[in-house]
C-alpha positions in Angstrom: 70.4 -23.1 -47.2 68.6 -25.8 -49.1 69.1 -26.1 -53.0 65.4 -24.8 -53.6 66.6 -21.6 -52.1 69.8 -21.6 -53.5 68.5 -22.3 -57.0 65.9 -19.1 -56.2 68.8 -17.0 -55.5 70.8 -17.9 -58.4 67.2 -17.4 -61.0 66.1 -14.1 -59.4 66.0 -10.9 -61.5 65.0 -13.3 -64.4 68.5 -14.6 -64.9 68.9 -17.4 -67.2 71.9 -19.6 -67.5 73.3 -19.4 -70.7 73.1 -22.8 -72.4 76.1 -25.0 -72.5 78.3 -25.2 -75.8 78.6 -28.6 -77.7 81.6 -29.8 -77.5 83.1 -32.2 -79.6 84.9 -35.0 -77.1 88.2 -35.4 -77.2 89.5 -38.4 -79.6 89.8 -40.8 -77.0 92.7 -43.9 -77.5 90.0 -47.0 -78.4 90.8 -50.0 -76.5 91.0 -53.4 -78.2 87.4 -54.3 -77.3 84.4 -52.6 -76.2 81.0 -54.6 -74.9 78.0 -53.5 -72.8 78.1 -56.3 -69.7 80.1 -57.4 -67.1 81.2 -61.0 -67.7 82.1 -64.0 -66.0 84.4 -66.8 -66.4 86.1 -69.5 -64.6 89.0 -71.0 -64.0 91.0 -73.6 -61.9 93.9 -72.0 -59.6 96.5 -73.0 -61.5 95.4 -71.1 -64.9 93.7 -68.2 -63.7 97.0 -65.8 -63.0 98.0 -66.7 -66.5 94.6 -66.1 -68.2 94.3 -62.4 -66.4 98.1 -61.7 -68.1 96.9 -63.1 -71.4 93.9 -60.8 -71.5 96.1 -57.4 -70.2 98.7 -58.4 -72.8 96.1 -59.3 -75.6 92.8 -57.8 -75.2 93.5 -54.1 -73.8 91.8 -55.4 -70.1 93.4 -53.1 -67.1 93.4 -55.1 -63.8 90.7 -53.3 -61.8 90.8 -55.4 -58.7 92.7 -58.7 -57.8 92.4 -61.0 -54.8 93.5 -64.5 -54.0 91.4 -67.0 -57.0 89.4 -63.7 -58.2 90.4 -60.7 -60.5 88.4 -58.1 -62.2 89.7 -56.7 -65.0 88.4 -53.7 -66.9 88.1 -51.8 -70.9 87.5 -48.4 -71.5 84.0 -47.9 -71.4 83.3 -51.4 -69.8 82.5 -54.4 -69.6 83.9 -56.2 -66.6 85.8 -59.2 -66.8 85.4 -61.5 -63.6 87.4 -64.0 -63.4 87.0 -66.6 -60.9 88.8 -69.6 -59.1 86.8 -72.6 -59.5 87.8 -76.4 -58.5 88.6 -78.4 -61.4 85.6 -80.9 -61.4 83.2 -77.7 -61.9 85.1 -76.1 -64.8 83.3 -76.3 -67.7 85.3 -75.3 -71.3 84.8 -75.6 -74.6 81.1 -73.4 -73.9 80.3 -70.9 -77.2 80.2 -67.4 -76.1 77.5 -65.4 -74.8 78.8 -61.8 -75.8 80.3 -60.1 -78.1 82.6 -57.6 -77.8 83.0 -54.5 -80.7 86.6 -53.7 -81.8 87.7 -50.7 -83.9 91.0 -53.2 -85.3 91.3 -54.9 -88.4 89.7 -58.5 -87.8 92.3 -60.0 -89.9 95.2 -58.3 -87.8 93.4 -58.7 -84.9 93.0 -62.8 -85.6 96.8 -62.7 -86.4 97.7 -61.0 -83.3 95.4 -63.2 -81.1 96.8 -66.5 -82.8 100.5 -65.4 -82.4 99.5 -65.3 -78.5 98.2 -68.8 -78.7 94.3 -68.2 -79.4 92.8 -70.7 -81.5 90.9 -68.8 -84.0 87.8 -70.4 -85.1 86.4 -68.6 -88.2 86.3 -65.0 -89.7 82.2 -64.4 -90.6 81.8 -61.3 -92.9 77.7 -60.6 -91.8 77.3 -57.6 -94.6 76.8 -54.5 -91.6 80.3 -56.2 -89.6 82.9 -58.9 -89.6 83.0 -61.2 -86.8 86.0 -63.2 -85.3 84.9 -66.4 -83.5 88.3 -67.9 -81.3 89.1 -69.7 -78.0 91.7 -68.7 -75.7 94.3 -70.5 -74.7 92.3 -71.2 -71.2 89.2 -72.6 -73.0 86.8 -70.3 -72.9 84.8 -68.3 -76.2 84.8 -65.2 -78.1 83.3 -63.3 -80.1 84.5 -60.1 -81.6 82.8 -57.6 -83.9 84.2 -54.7 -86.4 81.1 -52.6 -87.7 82.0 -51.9 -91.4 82.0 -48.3 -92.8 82.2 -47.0 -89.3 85.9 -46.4 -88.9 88.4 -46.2 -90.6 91.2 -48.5 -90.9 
């Protein structure tokens, strides 16, 4: 049968499905960070195994795929982190980020936690609508992270 006929059979007599309940989702544990995009960084070969275990251990990332100078690691909810082997001529640090990730954690605690593991934190920006926590890594590279006020509690 194709699904025209099937869905004929399953609306004859005038039967209508009943709608489907709302149903509120489960509280889901919230991971560390929460962004839109996929994003890419590089890395020489000596750094980039210890920069995928910094961001399991610090940012909540789950190790999605790994191969030989390449890792993708993973949130809740995305984004992707790629990570990628690059030779050290072509790696270029110190770059502001291009993203910004949302976090449901205090920004101060968070800051404290990330320095602690060796981030270098740059600034704390209260915006008015959310705070913002600008640090870099310990492998060089940017971040931005953004608590929306008044939309959870702390």
């Amino acid at each position: 049968m194709q699904d025209r006929e099937i869905e004929a059979l399953y609306l004859e007599g005038g039967y209508k499905p009943a709608p489907m309940p709302h149903v509120e989702p489960a509280e889901e544990p919230i991971p560390v960070l929460e962004g839109l995009d996929d994003i890419r960084m590089v890395f020489t070969k000596d750094t980039i195994d210890a920069a995928a275990d910094w961001y399991t251990r610090n940012l909540g990332f789950n190790i999605l795929m790994q191969e030989e100078g390449f890792y993708m690691l993973t949130l809740y909810n995305s984004p992707n982190l790629i990570l990628e082997c690059v030779k050290a001529r072509e790696l270029e640090s110190g770059q502001e980020a291009s993203f910004i990730f949302k976090t449901n954690r205090d920004i101060v605690e968070l800051s404290s936690t990330l320095s602690a593991a060796g981030a270098r934190i740059e600034q704390i920006r209260d915006e008015g609508f959310a705070w913002f926590l600008d640090f870099m890594d310990p492998y060089g590279q940017a971040w931005i992270i953004m608590r929306e006020k008044g939309s959870h509690l702390s």
